[in-house]
N, C-alpha and C positions, 0 to 999 in steps of 0.2 A: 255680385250684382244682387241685388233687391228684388223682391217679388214682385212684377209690374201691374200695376192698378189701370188696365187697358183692357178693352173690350172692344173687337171687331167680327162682325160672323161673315163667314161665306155661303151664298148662295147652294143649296143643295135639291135636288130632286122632289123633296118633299114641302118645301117652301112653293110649287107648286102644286101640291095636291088640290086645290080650293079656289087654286086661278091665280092671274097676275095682280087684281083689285087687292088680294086681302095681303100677297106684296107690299105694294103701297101704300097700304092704311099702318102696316105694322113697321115698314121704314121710317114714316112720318112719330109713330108712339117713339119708337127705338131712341134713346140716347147714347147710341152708337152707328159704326157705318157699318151697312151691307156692301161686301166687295163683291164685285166681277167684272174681271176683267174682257170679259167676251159675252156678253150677252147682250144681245143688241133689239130693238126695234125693226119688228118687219118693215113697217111704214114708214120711218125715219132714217134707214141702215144707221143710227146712232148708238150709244152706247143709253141702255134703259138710263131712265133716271130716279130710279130709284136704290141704282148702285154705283158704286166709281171703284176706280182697278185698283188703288192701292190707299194705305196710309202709310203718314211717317209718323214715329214716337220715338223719343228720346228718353234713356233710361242711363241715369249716373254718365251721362256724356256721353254715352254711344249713340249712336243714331241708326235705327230700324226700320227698314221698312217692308213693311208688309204685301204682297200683292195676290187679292183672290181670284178664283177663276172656277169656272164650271166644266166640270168635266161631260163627257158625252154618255150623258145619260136621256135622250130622249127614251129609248124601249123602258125607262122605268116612269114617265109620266102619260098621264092622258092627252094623246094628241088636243083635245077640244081646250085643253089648258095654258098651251102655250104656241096659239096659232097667232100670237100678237110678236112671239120674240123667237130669235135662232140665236145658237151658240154658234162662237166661232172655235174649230177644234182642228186639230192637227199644224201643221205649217201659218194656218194663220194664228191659232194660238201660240206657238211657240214665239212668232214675232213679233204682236203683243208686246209678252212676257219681256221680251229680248230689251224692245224699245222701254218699255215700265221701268224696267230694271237698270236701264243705262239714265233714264233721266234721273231716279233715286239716287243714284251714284252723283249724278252731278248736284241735286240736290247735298251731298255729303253723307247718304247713306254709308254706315260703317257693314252693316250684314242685314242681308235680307232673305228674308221669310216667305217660300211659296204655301199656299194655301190652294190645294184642287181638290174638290168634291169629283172623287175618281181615283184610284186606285188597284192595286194588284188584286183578282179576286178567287185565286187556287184555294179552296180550302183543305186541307186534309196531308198537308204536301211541303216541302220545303221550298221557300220562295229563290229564286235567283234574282242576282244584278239582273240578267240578263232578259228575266220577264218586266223591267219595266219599259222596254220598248211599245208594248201594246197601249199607251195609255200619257206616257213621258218621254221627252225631247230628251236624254240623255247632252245633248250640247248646251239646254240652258244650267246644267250644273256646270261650265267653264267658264265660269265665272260673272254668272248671272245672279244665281240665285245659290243658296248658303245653307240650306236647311228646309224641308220640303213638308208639312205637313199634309196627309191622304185622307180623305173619307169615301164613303159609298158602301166600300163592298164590305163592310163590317169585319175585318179581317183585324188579326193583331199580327204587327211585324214590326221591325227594324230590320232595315236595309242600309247599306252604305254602297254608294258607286262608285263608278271606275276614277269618278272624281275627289271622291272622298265625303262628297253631300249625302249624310242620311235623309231618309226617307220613312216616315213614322206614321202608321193610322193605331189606335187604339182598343180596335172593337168596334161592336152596335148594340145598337140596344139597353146604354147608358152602362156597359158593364165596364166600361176601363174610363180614362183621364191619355188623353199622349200630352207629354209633357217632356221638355229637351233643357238642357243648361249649356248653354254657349258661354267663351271666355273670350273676348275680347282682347287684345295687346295693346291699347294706346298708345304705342309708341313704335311697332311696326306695322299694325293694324293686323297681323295674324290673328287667325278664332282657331 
């Protein structure tokens, strides 16, 4: 596969330091989409509109989809910042994801890409499978989602779970890239 010429960001903690306006002015510049999957409108209970939960792209006939999501990070924003919008986290995100994930598929997604601003955040320590419970559905790796990409807690890991789905954040601070190479089987649809 080919280096993909594809650009999508996920919403993160610091997208509100400045408020939901400058949000919106910078989705509107963006020649790309802001994902989240759960971030909604107090006033509306809708999904913001200045983001939507997923993209598809297609790369050499595979078909991708991507779906982002905000992890629960209010203690790292200024309450006065995001008194317009709530996450949705836990069970209802998981079901979200669930649903995202199952229409992608029906669209013909071949492998899809989670994207949650949220992550493992032990530093100093070795990570287990078994700490992504504080933060990760462990059940949407059966066969929901395919490859998990993490940010927040500026940590660098690779993980793989019970499932077999790794789980990758990079660093902070701009000192890493995470970056994964999937292989696709077009003809059993195995990655």
């Amino acid at each position: 596969m080919n280096e993909m010429d594809f650009v999508a960001m996920t919403l993160g903690n610091h997208e509100y330091d400045w408020g939901e306006e400058y949000i919106k002015a910078n989705a509107e510049l963006a020649e790309f989409p802001f994902l989240a999957i759960n971030v909604y409108d107090t006033g509306t209970n809708e999904l913001v509109d200045y983001c939507q939960p997923s993209v598809m792209i297609e790369q050499n006939g595979v078909k991708i989809g991507i779906i982002g999501a905000m992890g629960d990070c209010y203690s790292s924003i200024s309450a006065d910042k995001v008194e317009g919008v709530y996450f949705k986290t836990g069970s209802a995100l998981t079901g979200a994801v669930k649903s995202e994930s199952r229409k992608l598929r029906q669209q013909g997604a071949d492998f899809i890409i989670y994207s949650i601003h949220d992550g493992h955040d032990r530093s100093g320590s070795a990570i287990l499978d078994s700490d992504l419970g504080a933060y990760y559905d462990v059940s949407l790796s059966d066969g929901y989602v395919d490859l998990v990409f993490e940010g927040h807690t500026h940590q660098r890991y690779v993980l793989k779970d019970e499932y077999g789905v790794y789980h990758l954040q990079g660093g902070g601070d701009n000192d890493g890239i995470t970056h994964a190479t999937a292989k696709v089987n077009s003809v059993t649809g195995s990655v």
